[in-house]
C-alpha positions in Angstrom: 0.0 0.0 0.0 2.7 2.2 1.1 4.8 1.3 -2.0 1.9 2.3 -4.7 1.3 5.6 -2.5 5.2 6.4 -3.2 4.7 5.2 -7.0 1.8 7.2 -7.5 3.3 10.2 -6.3 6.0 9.7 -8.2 4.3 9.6 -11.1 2.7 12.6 -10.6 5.8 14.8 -9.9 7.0 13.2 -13.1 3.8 14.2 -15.2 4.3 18.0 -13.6 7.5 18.2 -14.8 6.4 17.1 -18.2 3.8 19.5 -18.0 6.3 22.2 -17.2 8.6 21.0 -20.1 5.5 20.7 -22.5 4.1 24.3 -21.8 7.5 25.9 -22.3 8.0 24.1 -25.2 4.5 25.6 -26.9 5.4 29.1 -26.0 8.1 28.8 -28.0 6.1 27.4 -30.7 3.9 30.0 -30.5 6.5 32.8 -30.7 8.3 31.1 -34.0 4.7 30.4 -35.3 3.4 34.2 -34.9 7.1 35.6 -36.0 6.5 33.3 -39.4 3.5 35.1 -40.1 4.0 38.5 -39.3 6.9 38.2 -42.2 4.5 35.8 -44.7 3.6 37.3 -47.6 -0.1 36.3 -47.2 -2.1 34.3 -50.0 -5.4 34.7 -48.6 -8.0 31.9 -49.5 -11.3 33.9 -48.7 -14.8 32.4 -47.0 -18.2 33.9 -46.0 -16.7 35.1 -42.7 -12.9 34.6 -42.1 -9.6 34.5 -44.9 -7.0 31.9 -44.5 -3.6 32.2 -45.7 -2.4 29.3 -47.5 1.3 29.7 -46.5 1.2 30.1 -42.9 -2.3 29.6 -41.8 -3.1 32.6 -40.2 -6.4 33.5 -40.2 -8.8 36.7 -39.7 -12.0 37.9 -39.4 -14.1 39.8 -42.5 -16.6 40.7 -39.5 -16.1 43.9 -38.4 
């Protein structure tokens, strides 16, 4: 009982440390992915409401 008590905990400061790891790792991604479109040269593919580019994904609104 006490052995699966020490396991389990274990296994959760390993999955928080992951977490950590993981979350850094997205901000990251997030920085690279917005500095890669704010230098696209944007080929928008339009739709009722929004435009897609088709080089970097980045989409906006046509709603004002």
């Amino acid at each position: 009982m006490i052995r699966e008590r020490k396991s389990s905990l274990n296994r959760v400061i390993q999955i928080k440390v992951e977490m950590k790891e993981l979350e850094a790792q997205l901000e990251q991604l997030k920085k690279e992915l917005n500095m890669l479109q704010e230098s696209c040269t944007h080929e928008f593919e339009k739709k009722d409401y929004v435009q897609k580019c088709m080089k970097c994904h980045l989409i906006e609104s046509l709603q004002w």
